[in-house]
Backbone as a ProteinNet text record, in pm:
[ID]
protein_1_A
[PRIMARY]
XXXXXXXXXXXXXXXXXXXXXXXXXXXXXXXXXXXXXXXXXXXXXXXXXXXXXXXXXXXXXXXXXXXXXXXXXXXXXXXXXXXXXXXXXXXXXXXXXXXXXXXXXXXXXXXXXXXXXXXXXXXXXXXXXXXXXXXXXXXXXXXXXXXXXXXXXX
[TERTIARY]
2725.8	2613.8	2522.1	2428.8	2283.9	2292	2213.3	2194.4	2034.3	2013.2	1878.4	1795.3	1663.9	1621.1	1539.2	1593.3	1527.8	1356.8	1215.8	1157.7	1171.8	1171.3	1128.8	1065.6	1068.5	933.5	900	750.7	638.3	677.3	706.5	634.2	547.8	541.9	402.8	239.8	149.5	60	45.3	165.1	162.3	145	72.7	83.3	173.4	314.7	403.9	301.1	364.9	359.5	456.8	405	503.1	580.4	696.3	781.5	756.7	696.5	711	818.2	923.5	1059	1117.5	1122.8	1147.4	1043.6	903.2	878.4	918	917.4	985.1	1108	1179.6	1297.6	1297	1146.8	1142.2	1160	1204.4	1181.5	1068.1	989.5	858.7	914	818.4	836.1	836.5	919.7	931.4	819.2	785	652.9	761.2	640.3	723.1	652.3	756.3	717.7	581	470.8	362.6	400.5	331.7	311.7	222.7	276	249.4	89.7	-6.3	-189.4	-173.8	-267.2	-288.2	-397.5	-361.7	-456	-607.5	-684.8	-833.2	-879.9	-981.6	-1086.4	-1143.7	-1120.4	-1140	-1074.9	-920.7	-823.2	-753	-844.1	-829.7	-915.6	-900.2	-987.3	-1035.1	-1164.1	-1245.6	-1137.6	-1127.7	-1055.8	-1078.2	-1236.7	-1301.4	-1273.1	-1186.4	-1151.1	-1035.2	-926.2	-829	-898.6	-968.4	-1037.8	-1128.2	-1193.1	-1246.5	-1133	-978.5	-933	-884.6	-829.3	-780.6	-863.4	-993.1	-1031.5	-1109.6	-1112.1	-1104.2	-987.1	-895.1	-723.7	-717.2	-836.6	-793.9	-636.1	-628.7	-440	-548.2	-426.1	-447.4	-436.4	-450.1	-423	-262.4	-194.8	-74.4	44.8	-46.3	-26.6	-21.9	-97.7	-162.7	-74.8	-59.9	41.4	159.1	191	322.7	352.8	237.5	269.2	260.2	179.7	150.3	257.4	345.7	488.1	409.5	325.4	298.3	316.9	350.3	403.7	212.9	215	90.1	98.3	157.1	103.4	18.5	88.5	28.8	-124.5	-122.4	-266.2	-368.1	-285.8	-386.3	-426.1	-317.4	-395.4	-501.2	-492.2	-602.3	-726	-703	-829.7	-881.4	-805.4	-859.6	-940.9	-892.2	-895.9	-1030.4	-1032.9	-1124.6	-1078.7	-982	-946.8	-803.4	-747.2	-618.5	-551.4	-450	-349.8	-368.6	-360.5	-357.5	-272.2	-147.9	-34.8	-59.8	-132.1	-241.9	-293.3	-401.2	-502.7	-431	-351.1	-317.6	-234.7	-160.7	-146.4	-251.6	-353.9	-448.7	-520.3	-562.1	-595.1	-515.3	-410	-313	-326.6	-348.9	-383.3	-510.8	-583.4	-749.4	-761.5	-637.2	-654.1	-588.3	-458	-418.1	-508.1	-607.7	-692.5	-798.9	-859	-926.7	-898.6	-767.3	-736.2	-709.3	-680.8	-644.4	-774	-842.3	-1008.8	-1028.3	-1016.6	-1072.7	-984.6	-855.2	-791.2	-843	-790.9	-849.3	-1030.8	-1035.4	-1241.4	-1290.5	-1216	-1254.5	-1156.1	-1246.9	-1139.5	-1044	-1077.9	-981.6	-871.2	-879.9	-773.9	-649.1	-728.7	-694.3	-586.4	-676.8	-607.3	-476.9	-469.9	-423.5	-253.5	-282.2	-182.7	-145.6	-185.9	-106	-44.7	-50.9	38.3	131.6	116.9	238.5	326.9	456.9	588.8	598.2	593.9	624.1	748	719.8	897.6	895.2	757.1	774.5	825.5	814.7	862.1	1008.4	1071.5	1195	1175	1076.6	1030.1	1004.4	956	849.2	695.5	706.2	483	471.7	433.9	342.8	295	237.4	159.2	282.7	368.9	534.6	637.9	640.1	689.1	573	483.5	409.7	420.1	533	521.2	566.9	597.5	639.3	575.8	549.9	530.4	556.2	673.6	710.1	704.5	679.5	651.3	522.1	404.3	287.6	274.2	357.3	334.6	402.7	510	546	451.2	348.9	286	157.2	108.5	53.9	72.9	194.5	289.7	243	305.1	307.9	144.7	62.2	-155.6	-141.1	-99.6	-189.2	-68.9	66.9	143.1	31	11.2	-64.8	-237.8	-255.2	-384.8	-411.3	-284.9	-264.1	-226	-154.2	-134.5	-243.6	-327.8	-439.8	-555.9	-547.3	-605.2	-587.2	-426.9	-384.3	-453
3258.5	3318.1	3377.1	3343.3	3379.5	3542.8	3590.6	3737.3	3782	3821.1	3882.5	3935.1	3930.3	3959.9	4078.2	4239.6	4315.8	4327.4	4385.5	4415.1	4546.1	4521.9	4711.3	4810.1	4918.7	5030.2	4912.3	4985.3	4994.4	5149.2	5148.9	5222.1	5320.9	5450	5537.4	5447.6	5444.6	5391.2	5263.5	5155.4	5003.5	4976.1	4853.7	4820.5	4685	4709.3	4559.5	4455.3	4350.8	4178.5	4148.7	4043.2	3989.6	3871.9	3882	3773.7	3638	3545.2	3409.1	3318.5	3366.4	3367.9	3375.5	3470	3602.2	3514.7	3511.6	3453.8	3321.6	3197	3063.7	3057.1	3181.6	3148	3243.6	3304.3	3365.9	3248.2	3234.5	3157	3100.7	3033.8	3031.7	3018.9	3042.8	3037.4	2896.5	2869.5	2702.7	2706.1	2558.3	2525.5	2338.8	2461.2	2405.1	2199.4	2157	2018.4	1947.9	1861.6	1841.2	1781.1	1855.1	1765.4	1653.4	1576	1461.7	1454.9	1425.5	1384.8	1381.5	1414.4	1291.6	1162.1	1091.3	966.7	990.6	940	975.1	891.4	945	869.6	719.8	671.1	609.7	488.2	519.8	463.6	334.3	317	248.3	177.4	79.2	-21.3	95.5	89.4	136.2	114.7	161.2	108.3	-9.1	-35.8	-152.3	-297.6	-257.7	-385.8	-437.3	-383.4	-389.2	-456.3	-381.8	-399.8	-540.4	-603.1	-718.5	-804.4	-786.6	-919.4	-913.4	-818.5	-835.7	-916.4	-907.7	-1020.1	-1136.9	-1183.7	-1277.5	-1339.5	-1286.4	-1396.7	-1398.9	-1328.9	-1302.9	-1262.6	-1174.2	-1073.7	-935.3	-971.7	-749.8	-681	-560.9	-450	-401.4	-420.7	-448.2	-553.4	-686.1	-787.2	-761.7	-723.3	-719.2	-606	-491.6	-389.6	-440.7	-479.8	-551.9	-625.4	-727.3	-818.9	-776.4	-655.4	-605.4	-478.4	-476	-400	-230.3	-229.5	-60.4	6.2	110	214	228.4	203.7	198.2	395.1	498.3	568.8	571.7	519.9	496.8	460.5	352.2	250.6	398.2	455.5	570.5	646.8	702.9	839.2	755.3	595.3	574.9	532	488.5	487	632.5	732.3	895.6	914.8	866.8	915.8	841.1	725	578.2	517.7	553.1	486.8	432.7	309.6	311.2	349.4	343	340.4	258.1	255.7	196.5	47.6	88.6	-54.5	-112.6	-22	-148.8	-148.8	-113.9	-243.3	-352.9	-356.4	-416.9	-527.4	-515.1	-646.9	-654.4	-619.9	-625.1	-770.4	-720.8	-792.6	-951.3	-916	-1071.7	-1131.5	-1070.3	-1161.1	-1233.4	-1141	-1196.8	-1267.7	-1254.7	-1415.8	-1521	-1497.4	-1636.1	-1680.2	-1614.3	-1664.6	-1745.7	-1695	-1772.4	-1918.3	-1897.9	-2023.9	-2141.6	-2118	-2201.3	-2260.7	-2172.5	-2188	-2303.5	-2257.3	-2365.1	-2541	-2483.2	-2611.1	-2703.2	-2611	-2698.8	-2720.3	-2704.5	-2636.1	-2602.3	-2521.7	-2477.2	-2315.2	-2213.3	-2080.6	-2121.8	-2191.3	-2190.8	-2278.1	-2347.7	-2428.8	-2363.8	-2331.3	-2177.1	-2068	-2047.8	-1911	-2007.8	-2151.7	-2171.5	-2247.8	-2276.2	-2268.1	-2179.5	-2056.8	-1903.3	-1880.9	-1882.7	-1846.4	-1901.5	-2045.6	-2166	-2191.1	-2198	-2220.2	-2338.2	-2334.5	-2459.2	-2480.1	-2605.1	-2679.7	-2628.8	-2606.4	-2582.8	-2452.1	-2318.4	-2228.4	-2222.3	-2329.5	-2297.4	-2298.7	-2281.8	-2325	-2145.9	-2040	-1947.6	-1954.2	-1876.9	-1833.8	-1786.7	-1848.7	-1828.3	-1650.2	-1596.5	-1421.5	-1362.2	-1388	-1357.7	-1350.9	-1450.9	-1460.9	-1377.6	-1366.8	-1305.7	-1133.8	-1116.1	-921.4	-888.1	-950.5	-894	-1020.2	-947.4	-985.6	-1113.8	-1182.9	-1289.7	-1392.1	-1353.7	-1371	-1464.5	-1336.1	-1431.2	-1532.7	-1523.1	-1627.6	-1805.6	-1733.8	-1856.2	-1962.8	-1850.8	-1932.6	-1976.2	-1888.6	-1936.5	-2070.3	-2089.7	-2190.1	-2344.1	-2325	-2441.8	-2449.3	-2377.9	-2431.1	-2455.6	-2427.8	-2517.4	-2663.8	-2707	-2809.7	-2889.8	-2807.9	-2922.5	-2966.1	-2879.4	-2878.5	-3008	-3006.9	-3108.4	-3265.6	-3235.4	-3381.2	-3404.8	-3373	-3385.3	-3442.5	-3404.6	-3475.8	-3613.3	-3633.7	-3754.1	-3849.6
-2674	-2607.6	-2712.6	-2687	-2800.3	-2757.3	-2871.8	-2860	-2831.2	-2735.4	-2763.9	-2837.8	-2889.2	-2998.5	-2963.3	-2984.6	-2957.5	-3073	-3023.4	-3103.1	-3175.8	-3321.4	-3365.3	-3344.9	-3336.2	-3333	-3482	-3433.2	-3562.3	-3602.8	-3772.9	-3871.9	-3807.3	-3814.4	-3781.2	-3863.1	-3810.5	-3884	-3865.7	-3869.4	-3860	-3761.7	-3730.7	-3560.3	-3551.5	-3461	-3458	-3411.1	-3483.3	-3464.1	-3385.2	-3262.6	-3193.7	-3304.1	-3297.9	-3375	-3247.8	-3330.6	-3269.2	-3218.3	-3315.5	-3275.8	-3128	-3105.1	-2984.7	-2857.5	-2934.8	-2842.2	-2794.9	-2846	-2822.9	-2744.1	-2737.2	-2665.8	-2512	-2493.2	-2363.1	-2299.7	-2174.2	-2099	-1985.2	-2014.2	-1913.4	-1759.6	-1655.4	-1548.9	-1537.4	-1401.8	-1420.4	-1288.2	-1299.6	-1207.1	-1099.1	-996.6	-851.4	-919.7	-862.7	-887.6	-781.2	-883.7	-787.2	-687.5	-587.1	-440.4	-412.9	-325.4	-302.7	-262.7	-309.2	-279	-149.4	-44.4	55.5	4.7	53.6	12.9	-16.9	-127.4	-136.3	-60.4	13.5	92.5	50.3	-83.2	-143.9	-161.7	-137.6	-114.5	-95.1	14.2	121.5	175.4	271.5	328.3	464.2	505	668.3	725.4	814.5	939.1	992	971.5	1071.5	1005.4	903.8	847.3	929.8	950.3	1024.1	1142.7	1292.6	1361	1302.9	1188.7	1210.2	1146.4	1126.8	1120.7	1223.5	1323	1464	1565.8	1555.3	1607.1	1586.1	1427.2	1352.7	1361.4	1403.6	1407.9	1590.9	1647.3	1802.4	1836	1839.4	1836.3	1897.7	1979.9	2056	1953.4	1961.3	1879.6	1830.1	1961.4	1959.6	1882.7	1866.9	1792.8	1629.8	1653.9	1483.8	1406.1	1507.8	1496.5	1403.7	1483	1505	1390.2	1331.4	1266.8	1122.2	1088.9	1004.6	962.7	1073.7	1032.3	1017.6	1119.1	1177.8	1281.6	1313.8	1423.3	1551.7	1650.5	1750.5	1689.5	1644.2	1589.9	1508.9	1375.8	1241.3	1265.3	1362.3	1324.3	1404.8	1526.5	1584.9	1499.5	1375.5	1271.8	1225.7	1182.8	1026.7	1145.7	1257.6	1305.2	1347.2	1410.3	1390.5	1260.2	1124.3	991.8	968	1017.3	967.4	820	853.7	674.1	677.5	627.3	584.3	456.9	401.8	316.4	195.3	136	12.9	63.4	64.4	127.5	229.7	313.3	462.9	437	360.2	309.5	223.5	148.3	133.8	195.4	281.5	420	505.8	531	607.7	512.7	382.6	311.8	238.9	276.9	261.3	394.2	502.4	626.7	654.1	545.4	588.1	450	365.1	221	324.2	390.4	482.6	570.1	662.6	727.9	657.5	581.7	465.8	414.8	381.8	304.3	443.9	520.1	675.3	681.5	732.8	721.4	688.8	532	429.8	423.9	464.4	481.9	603.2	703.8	868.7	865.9	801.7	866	987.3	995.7	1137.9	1192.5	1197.2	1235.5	1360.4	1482.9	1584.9	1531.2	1477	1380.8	1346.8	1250.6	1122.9	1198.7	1337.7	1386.6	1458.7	1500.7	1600.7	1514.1	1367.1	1292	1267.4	1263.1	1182.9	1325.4	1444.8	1563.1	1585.4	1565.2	1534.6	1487.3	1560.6	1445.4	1397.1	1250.4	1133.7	1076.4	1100.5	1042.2	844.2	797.4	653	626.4	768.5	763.1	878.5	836	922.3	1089.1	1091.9	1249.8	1273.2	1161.1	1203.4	1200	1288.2	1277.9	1171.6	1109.8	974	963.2	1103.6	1136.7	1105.5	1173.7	1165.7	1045.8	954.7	857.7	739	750.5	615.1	651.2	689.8	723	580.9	508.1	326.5	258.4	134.9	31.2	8.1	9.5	-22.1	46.9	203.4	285.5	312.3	261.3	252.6	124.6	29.7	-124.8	-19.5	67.3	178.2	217.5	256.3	371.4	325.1	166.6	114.7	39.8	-8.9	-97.2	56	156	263	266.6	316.3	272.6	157.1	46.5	-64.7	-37.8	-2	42.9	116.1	206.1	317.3	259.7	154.8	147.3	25.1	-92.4	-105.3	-85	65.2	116	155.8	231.5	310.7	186.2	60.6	-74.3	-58.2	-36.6	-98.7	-11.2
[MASK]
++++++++++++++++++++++++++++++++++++++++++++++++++++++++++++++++++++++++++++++++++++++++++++++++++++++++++++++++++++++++++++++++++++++++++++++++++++++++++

């Protein structure tokens, strides 16, 4: 066990120096660990993005919910808020790259929308809306459009 380092009187006349010493081994107050941000306004996609791929893919609100792996709470705060999440925009935004690329394959949105509802034998016989709720999910369904987009070359 360390010993404490008392200070001296000062000398009549002298004025004490704090020893640097003494000091280095006070112990600082410890600091509460940072709390978590709420999201910056900045963040995130409008809300109305959500709202224009819901009916750019034509899906209820409920649908889209759903497919996008959110609580009919959740989607109520960010439309209260007008803003989403950093990570919904980000699936919001992998649904509206799969709609895109369909698009561009079929030429035509009812096409487009009417393959992403459709169960495919390239996805095991899932809906494409269905199977892209993760990550790897959508590289899937992206992987089978550029498949088809290449046969359709040949």
């Amino acid at each position: 066990m360390k010993k404490a380092i008392k200070a001296k009187p000062a000398a009549p006349g002298k004025k004490s120096r704090p020893n640097p010493a003494a000091q280095a081994k006070t112990p600082s107050p410890k600091k509460a660990p940072p709390k978590k941000k709420p999201v910056a306004a900045g963040a995130g996609l409008a809300f109305q993005e959500f709202e224009a791929l819901r009916r750019q893919l034509d899906l209820s609100l409920e649908e889209l919910t759903t497919r996008l792996g959110l609580s009919r709470a959740t989607v109520a705060e960010r439309k209260a808020a007008g803003r989403l999440t950093t990570d919904e925009s980000g699936k919001v935004v992998s649904f509206a790259r799969l709609l895109g690329h369909a698009v561009h394959l079929f030429g035509d949105l009812e096409e487009a929308r009417l393959w992403l509802k459709t169960p495919q034998r390239g996805l095991h016989g899932a809906v494409p809306l269905d199977y892209a709720k993760t990550d790897l999910g959508v590289r899937e369904v992206e992987s089978l459009l550029t498949q088809l987009g290449a046969q359709r070359a040949d």
